[in-house]
CHARMM internal coordinates of N, CA and C (Angstrom, degrees):
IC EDIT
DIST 1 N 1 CA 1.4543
DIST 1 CA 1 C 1.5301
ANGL 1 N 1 CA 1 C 110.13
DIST 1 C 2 N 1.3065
ANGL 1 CA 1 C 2 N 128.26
DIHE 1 N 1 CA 1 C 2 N -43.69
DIST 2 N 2 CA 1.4582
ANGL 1 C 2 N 2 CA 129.91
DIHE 1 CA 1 C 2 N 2 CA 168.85
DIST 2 CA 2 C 1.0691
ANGL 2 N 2 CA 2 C 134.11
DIHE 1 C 2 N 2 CA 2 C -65.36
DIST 2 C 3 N 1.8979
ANGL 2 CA 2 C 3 N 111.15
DIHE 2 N 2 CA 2 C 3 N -13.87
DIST 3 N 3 CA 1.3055
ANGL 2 C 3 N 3 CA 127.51
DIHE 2 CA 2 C 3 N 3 CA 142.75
DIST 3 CA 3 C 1.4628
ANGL 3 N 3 CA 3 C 136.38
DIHE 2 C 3 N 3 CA 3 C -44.13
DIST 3 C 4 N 1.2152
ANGL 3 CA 3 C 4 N 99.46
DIHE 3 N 3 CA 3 C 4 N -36.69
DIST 4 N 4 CA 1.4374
ANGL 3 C 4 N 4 CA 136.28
DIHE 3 CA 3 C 4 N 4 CA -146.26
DIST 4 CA 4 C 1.6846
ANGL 4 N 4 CA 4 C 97.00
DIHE 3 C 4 N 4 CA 4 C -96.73
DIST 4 C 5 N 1.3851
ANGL 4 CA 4 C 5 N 108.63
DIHE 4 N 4 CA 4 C 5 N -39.49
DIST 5 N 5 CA 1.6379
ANGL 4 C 5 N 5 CA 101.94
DIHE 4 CA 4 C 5 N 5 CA -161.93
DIST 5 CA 5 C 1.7024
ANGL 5 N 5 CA 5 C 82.38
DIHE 4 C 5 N 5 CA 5 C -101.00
DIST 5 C 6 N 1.0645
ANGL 5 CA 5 C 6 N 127.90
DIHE 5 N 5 CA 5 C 6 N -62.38
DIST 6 N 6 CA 1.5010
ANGL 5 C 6 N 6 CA 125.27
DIHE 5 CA 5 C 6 N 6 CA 175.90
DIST 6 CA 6 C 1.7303
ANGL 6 N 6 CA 6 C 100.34
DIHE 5 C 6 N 6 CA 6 C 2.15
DIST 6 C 7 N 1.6338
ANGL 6 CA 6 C 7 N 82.53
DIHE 6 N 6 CA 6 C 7 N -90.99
DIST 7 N 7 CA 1.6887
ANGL 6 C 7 N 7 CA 103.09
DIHE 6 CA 6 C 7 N 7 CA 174.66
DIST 7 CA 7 C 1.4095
ANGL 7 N 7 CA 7 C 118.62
DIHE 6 C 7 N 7 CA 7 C -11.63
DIST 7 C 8 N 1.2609
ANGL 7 CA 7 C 8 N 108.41
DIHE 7 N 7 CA 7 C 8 N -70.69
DIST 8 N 8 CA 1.5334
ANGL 7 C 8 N 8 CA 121.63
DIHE 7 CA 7 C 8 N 8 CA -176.13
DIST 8 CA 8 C 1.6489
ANGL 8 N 8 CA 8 C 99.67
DIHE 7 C 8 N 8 CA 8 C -53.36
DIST 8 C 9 N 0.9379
ANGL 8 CA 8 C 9 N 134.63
DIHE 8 N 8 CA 8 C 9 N -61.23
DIST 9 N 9 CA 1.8151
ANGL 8 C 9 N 9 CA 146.50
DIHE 8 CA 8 C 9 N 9 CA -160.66
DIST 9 CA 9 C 1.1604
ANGL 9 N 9 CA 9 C 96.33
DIHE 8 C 9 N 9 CA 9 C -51.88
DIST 9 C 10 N 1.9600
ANGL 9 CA 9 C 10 N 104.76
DIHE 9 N 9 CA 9 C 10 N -65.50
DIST 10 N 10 CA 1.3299
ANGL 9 C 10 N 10 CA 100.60
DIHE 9 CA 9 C 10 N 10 CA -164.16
DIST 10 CA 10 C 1.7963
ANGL 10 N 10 CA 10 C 119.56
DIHE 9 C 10 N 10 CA 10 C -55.78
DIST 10 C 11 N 1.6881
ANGL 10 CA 10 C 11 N 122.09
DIHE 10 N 10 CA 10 C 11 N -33.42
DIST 11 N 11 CA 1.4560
ANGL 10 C 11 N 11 CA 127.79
DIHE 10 CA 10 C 11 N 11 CA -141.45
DIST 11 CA 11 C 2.1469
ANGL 11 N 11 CA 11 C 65.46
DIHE 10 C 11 N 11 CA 11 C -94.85
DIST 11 C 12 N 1.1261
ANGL 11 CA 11 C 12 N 136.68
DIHE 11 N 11 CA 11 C 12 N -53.40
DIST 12 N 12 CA 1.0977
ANGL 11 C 12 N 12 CA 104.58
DIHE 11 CA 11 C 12 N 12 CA -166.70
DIST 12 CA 12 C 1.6247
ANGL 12 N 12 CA 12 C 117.92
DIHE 11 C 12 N 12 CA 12 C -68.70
DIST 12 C 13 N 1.1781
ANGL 12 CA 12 C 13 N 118.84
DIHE 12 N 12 CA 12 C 13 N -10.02
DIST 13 N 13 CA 1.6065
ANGL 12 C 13 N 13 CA 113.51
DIHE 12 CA 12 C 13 N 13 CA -170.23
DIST 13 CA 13 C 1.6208
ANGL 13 N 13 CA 13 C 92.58
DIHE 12 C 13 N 13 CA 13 C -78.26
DIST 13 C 14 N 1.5086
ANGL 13 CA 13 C 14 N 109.02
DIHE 13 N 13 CA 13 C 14 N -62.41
DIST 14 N 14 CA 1.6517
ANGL 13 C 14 N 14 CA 95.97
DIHE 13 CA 13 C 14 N 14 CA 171.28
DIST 14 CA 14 C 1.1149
ANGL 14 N 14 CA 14 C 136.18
DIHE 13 C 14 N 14 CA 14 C -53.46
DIST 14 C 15 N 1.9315
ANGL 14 CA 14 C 15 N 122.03
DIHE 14 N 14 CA 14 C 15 N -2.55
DIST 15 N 15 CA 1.6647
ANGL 14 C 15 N 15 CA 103.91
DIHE 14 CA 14 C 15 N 15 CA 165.53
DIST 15 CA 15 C 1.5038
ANGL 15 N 15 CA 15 C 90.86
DIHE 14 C 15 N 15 CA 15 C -97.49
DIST 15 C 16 N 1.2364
ANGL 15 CA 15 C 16 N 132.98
DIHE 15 N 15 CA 15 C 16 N 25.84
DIST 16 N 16 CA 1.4515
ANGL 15 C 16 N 16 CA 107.93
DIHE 15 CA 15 C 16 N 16 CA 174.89
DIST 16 CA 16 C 1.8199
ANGL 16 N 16 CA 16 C 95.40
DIHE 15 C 16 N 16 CA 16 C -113.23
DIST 16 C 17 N 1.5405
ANGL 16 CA 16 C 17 N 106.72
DIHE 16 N 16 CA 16 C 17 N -2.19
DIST 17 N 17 CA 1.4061
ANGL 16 C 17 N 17 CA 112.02
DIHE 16 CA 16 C 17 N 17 CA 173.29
DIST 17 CA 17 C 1.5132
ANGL 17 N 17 CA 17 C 123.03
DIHE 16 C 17 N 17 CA 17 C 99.87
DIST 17 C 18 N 1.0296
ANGL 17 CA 17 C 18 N 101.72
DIHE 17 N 17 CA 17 C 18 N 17.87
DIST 18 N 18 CA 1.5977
ANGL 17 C 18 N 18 CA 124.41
DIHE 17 CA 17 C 18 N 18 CA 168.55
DIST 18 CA 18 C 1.1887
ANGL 18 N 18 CA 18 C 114.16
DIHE 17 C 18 N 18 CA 18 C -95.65
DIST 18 C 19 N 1.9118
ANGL 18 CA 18 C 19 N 111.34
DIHE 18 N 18 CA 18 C 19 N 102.51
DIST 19 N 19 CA 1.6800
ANGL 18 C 19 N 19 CA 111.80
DIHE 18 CA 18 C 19 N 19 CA 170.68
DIST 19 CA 19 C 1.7248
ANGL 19 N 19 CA 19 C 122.03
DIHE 18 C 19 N 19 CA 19 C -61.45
DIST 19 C 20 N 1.2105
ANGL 19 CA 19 C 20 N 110.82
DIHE 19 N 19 CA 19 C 20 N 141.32
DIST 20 N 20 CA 1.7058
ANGL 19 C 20 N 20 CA 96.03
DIHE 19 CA 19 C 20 N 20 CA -167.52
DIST 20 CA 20 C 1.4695
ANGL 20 N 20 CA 20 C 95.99
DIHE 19 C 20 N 20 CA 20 C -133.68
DIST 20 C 21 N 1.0050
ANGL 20 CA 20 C 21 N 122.66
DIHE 20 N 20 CA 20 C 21 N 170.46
DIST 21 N 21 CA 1.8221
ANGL 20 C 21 N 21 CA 139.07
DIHE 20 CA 20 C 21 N 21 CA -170.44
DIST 21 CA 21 C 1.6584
ANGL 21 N 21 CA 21 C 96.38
DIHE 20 C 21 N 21 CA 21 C -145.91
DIST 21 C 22 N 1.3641
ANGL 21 CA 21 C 22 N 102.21
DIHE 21 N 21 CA 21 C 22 N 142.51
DIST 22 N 22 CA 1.1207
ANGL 21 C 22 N 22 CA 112.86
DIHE 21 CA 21 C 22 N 22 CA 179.80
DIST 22 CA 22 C 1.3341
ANGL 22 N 22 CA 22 C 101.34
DIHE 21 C 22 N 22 CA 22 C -151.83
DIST 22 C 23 N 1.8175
ANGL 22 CA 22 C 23 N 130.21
DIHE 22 N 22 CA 22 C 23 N 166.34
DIST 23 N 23 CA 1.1864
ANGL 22 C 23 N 23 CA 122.05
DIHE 22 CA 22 C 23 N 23 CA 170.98
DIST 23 CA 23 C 1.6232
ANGL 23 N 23 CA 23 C 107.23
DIHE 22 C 23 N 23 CA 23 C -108.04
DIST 23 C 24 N 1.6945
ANGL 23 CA 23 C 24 N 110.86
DIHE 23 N 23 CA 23 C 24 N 96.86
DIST 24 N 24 CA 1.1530
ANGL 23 C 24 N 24 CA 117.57
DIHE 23 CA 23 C 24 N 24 CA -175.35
DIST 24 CA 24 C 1.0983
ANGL 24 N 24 CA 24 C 125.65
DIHE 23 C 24 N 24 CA 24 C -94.48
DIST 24 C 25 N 1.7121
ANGL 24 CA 24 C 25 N 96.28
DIHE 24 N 24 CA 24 C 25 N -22.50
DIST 25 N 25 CA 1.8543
ANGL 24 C 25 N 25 CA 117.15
DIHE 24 CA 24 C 25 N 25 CA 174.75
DIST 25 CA 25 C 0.9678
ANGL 25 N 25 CA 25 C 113.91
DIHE 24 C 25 N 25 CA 25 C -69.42
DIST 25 C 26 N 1.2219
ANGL 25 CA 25 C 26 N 132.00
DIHE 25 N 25 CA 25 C 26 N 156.50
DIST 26 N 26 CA 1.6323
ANGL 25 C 26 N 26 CA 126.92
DIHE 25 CA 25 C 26 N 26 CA 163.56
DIST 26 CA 26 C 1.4318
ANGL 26 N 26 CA 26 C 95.21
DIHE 25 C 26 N 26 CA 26 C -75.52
DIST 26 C 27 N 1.5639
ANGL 26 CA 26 C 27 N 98.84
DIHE 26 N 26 CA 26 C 27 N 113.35
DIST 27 N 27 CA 2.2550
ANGL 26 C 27 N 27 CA 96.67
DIHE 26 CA 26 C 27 N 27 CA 171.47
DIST 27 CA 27 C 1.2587
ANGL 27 N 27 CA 27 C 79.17
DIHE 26 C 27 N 27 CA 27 C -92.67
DIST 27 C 28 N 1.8398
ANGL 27 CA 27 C 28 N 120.79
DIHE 27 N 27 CA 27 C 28 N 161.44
DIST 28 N 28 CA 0.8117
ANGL 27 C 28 N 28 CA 148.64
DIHE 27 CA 27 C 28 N 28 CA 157.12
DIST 28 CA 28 C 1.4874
ANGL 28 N 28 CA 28 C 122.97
DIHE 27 C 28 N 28 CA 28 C -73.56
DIST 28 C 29 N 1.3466
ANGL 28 CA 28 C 29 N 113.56
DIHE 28 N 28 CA 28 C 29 N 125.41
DIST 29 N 29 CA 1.7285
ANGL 28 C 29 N 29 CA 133.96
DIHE 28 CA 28 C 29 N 29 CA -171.27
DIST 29 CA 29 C 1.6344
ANGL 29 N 29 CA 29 C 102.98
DIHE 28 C 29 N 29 CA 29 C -30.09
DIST 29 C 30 N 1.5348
ANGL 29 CA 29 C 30 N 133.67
DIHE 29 N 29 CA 29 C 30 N 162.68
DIST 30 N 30 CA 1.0316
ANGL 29 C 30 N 30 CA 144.71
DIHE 29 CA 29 C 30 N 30 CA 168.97
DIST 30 CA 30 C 1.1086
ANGL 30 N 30 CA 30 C 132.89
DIHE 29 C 30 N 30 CA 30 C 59.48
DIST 30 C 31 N 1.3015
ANGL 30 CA 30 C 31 N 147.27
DIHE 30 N 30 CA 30 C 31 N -149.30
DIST 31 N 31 CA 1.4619
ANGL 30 C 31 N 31 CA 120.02
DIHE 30 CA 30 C 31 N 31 CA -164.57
DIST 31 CA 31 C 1.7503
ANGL 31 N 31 CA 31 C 124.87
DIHE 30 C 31 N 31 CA 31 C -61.17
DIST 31 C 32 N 1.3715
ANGL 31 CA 31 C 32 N 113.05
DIHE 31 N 31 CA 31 C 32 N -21.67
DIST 32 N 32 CA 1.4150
ANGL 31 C 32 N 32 CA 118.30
DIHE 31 CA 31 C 32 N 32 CA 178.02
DIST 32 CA 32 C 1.6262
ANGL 32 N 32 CA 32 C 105.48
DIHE 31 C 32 N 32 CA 32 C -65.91
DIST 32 C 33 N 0.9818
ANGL 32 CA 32 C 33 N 110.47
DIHE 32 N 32 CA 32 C 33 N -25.48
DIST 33 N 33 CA 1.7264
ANGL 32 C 33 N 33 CA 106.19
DIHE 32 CA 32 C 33 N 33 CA 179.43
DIST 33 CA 33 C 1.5448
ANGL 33 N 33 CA 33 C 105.37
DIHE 32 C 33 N 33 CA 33 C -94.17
DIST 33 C 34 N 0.9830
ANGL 33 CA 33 C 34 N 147.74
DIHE 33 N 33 CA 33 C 34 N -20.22
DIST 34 N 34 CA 1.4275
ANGL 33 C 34 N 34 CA 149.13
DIHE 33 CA 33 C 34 N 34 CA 170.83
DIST 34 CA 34 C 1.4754
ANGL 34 N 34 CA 34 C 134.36
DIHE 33 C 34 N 34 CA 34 C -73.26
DIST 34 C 35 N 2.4347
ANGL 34 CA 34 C 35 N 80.16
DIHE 34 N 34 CA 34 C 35 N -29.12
DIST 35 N 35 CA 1.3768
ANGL 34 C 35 N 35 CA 83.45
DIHE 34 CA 34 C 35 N 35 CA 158.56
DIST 35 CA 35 C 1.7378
ANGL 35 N 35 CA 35 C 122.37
DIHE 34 C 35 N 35 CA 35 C -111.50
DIST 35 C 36 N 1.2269
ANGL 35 CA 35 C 36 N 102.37
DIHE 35 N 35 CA 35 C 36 N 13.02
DIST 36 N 36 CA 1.6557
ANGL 35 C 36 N 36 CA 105.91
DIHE 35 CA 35 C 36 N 36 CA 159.65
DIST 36 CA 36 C 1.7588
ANGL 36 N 36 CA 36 C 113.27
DIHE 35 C 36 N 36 CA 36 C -78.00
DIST 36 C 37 N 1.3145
ANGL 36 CA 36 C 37 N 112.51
DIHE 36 N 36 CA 36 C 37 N -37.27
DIST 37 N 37 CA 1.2826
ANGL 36 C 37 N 37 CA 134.14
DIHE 36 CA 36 C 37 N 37 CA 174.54
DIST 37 CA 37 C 1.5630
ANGL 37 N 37 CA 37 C 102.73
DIHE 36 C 37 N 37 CA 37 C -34.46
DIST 37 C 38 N 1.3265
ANGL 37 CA 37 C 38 N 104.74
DIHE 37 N 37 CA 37 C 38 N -87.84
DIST 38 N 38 CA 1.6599
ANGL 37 C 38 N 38 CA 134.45
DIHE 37 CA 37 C 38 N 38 CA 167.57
DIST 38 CA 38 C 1.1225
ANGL 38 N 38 CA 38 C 109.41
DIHE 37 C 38 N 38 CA 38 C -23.40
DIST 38 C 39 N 1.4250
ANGL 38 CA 38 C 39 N 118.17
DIHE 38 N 38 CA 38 C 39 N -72.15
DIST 39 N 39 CA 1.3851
ANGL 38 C 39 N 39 CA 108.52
DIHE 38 CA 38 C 39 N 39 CA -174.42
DIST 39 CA 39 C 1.7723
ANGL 39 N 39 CA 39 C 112.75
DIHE 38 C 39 N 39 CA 39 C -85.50
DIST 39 C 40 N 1.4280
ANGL 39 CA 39 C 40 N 128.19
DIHE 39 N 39 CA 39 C 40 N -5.35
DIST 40 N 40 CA 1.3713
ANGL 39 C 40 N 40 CA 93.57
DIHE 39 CA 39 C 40 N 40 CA 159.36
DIST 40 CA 40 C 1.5211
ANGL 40 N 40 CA 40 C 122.60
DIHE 39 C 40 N 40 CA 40 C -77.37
DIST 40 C 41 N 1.5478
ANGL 40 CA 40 C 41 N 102.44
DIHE 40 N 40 CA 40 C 41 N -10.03
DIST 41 N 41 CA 1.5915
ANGL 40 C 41 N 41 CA 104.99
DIHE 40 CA 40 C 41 N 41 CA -179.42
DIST 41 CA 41 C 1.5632
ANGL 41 N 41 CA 41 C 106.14
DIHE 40 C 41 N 41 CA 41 C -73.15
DIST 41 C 42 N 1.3950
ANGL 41 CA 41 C 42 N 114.35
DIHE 41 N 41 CA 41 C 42 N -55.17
DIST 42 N 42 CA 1.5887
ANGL 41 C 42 N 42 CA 120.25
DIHE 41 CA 41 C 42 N 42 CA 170.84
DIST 42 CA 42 C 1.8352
ANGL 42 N 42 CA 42 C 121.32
DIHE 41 C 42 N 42 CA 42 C -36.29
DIST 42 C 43 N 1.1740
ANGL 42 CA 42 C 43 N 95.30
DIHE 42 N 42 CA 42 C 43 N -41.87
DIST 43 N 43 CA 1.6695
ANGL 42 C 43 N 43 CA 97.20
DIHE 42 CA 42 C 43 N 43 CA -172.78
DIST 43 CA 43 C 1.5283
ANGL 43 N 43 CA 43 C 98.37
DIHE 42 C 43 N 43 CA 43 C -100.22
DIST 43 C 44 N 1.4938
ANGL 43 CA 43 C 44 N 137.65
DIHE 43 N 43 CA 43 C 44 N 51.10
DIST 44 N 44 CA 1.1701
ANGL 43 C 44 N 44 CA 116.97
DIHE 43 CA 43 C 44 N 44 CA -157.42
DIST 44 CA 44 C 2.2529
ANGL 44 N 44 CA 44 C 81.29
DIHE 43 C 44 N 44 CA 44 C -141.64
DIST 44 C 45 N 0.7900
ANGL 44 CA 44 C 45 N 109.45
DIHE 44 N 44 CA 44 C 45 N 141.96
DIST 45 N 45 CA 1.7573
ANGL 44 C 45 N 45 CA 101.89
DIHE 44 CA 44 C 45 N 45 CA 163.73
DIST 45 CA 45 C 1.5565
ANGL 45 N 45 CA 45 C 109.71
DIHE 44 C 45 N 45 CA 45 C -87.31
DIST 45 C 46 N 1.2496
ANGL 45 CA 45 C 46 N 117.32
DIHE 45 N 45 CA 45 C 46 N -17.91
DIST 46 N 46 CA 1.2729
ANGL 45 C 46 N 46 CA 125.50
DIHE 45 CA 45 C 46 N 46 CA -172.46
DIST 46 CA 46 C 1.0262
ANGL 46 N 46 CA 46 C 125.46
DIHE 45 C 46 N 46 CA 46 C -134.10
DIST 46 C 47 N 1.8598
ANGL 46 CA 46 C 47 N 120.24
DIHE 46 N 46 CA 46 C 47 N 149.00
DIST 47 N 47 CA 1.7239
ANGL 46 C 47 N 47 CA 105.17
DIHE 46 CA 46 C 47 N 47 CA 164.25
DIST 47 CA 47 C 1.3947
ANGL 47 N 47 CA 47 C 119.84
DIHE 46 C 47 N 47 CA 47 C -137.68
DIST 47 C 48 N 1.2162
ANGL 47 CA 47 C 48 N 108.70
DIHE 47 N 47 CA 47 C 48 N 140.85
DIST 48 N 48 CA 1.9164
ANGL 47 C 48 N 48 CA 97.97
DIHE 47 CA 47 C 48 N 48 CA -178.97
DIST 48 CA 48 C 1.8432
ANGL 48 N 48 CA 48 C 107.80
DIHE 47 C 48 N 48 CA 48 C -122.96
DIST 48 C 49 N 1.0640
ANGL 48 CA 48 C 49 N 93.03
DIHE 48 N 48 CA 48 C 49 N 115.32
DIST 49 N 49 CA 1.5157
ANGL 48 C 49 N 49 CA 85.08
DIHE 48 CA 48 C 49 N 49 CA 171.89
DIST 49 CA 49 C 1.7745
ANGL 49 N 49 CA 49 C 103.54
DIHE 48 C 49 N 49 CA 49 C -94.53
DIST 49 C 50 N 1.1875
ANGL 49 CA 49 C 50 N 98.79
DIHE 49 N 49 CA 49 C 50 N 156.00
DIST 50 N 50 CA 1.5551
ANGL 49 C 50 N 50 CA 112.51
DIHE 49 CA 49 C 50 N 50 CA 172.94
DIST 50 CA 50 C 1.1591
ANGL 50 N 50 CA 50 C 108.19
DIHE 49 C 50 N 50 CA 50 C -101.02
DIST 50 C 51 N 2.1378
ANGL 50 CA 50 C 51 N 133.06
DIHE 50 N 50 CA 50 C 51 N 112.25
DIST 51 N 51 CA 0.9196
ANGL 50 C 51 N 51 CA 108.90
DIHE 50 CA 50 C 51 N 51 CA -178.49
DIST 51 CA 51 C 1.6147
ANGL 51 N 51 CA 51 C 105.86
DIHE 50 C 51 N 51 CA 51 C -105.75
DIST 51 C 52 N 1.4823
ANGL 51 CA 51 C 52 N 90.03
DIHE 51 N 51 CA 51 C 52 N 171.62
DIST 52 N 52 CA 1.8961
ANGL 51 C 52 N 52 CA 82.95
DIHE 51 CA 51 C 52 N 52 CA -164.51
DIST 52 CA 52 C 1.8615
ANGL 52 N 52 CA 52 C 85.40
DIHE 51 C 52 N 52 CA 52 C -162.48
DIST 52 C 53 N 1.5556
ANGL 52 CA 52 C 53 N 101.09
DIHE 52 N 52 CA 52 C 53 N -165.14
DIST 53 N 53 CA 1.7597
ANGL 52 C 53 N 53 CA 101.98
DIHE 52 CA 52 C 53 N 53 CA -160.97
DIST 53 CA 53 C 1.8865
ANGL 53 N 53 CA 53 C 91.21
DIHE 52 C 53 N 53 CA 53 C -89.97
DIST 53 C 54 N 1.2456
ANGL 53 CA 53 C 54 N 100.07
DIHE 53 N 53 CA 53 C 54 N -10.39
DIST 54 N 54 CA 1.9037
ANGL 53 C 54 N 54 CA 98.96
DIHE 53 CA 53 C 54 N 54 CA -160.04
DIST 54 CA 54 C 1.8086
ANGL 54 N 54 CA 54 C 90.11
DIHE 53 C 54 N 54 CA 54 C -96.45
DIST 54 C 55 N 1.2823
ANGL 54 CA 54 C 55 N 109.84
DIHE 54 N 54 CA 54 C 55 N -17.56
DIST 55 N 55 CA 1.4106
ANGL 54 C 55 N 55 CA 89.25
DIHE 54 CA 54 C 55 N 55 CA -155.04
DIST 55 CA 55 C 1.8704
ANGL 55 N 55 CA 55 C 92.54
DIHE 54 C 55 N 55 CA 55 C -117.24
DIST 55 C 56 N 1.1297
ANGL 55 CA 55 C 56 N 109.31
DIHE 55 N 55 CA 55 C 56 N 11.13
DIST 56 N 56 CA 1.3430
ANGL 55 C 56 N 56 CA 124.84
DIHE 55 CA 55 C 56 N 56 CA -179.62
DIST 56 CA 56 C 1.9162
ANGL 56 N 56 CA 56 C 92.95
DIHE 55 C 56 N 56 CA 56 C -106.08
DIST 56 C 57 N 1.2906
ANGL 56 CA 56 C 57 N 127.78
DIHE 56 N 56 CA 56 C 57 N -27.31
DIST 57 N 57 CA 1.3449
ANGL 56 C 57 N 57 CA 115.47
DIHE 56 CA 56 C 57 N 57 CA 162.09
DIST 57 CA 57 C 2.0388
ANGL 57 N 57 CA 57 C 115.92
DIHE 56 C 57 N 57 CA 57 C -95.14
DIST 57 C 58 N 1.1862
ANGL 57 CA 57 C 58 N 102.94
DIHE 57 N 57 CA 57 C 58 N 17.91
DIST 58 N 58 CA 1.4634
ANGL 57 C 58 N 58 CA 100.74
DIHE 57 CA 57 C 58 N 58 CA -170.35
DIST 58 CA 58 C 1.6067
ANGL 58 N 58 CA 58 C 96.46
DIHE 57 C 58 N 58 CA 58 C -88.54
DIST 58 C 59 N 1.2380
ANGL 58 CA 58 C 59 N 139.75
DIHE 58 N 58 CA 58 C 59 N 140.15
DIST 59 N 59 CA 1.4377
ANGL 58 C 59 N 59 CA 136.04
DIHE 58 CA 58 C 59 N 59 CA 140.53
DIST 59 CA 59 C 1.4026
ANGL 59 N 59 CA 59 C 120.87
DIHE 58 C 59 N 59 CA 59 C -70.20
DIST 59 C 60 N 1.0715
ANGL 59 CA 59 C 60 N 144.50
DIHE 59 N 59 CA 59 C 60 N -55.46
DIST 60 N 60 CA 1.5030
ANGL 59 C 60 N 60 CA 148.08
DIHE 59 CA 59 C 60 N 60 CA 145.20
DIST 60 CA 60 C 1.7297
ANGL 60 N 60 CA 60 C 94.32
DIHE 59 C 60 N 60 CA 60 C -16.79
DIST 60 C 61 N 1.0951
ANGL 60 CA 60 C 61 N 144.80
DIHE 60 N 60 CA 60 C 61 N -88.56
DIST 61 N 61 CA 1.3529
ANGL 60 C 61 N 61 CA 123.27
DIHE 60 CA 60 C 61 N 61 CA 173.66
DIST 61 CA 61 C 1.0441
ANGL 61 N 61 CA 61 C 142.60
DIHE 60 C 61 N 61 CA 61 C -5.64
DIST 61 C 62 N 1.5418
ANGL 61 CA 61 C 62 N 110.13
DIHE 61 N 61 CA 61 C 62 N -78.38
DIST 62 N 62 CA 1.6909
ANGL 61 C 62 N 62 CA 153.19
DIHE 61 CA 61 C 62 N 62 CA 149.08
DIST 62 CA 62 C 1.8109
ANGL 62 N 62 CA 62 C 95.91
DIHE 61 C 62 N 62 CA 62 C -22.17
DIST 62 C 63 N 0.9816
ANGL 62 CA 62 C 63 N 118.42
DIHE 62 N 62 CA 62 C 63 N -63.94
DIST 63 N 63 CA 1.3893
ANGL 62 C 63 N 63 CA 133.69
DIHE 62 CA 62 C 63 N 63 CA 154.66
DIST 63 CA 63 C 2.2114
ANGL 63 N 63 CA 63 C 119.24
DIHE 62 C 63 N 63 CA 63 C -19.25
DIST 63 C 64 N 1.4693
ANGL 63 CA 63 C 64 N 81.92
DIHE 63 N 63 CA 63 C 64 N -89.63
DIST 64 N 64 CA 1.1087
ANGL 63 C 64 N 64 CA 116.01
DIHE 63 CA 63 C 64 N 64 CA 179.55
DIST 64 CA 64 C 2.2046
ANGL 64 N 64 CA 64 C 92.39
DIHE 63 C 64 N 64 CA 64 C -31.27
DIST 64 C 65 N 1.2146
ANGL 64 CA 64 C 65 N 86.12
DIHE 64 N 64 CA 64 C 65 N -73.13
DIST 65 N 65 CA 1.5909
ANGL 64 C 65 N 65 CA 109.63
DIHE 64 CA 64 C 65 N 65 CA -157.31
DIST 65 CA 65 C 1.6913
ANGL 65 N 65 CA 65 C 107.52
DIHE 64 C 65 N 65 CA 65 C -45.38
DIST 65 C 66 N 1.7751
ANGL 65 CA 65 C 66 N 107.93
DIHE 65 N 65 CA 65 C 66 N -47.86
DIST 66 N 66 CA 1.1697
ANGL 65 C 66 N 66 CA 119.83
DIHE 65 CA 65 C 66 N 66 CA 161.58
DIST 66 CA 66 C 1.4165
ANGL 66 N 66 CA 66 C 139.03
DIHE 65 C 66 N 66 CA 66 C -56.60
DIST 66 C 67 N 1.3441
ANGL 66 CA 66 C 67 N 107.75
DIHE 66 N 66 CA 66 C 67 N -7.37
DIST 67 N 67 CA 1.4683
ANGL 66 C 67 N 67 CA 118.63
DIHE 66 CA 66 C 67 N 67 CA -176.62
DIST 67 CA 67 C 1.6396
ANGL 67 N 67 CA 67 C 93.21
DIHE 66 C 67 N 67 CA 67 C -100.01
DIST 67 C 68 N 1.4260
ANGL 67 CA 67 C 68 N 108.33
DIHE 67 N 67 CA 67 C 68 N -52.82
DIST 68 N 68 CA 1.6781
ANGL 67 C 68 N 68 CA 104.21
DIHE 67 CA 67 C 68 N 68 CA 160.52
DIST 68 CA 68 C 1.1883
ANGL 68 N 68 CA 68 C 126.43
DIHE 67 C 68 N 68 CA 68 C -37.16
DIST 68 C 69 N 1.0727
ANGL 68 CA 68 C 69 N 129.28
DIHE 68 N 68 CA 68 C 69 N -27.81
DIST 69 N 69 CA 1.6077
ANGL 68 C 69 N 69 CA 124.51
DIHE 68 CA 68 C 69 N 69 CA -159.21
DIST 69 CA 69 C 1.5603
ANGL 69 N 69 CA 69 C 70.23
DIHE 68 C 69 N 69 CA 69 C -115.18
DIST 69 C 70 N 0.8415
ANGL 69 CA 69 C 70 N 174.49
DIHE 69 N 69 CA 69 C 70 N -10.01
DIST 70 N 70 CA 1.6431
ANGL 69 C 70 N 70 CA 145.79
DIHE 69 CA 69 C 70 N 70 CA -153.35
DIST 70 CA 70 C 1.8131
ANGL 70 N 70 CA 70 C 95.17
DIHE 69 C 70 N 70 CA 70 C -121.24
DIST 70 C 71 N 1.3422
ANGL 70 CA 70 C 71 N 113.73
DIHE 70 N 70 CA 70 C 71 N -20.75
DIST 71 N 71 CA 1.6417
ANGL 70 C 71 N 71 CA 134.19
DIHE 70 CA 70 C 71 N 71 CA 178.06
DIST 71 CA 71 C 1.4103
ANGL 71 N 71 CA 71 C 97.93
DIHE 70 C 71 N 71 CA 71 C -69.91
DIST 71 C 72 N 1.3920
ANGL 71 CA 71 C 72 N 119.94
DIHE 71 N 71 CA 71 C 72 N -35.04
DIST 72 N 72 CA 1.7130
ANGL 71 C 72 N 72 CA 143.94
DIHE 71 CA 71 C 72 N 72 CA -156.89
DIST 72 CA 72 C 1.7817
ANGL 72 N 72 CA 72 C 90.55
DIHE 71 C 72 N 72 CA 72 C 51.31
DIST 72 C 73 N 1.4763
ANGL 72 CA 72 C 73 N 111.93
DIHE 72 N 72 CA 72 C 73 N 76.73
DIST 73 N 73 CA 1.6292
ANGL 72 C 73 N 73 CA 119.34
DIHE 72 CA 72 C 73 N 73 CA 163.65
DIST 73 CA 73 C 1.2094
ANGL 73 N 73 CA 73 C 89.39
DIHE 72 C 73 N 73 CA 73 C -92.63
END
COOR INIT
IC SEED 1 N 1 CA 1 C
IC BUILD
């Protein structure tokens, strides 16, 4: 389901003309994913997390979201 709404957000933010990054690839576990993480948050003007029941128990999220807010995205 969080697949699902992503999807939708992202294809409408880009017809309204907003480039977006998402992690759609499988990145590979450990530092290579932390630092894809990082820098799509770093190179990003913006951030949206989707909150939901799966991603409200994720730490990698929790994570994610906090590096955003500390970026002030």
């Amino acid at each position: 389901v969080d697949k699902t709404i992503a999807e939708k957000l992202i294809a409408d933010l880009g017809k309204a003309g907003h480039a977006c990054w998402i992690d759609k690839v499988e990145i590979k576990g450990g530092d290579e994913w932390m630092q894809s993480i990082t820098a799509g948050i770093n190179n990003s003007y913006a951030f949206i997390s989707l909150v939901s029941d799966d991603a409200n128990r994720s730490t990698w999220v929790r994570r994610e979201f906090l590096w955003a807010e500390y970026k002030q995205k």
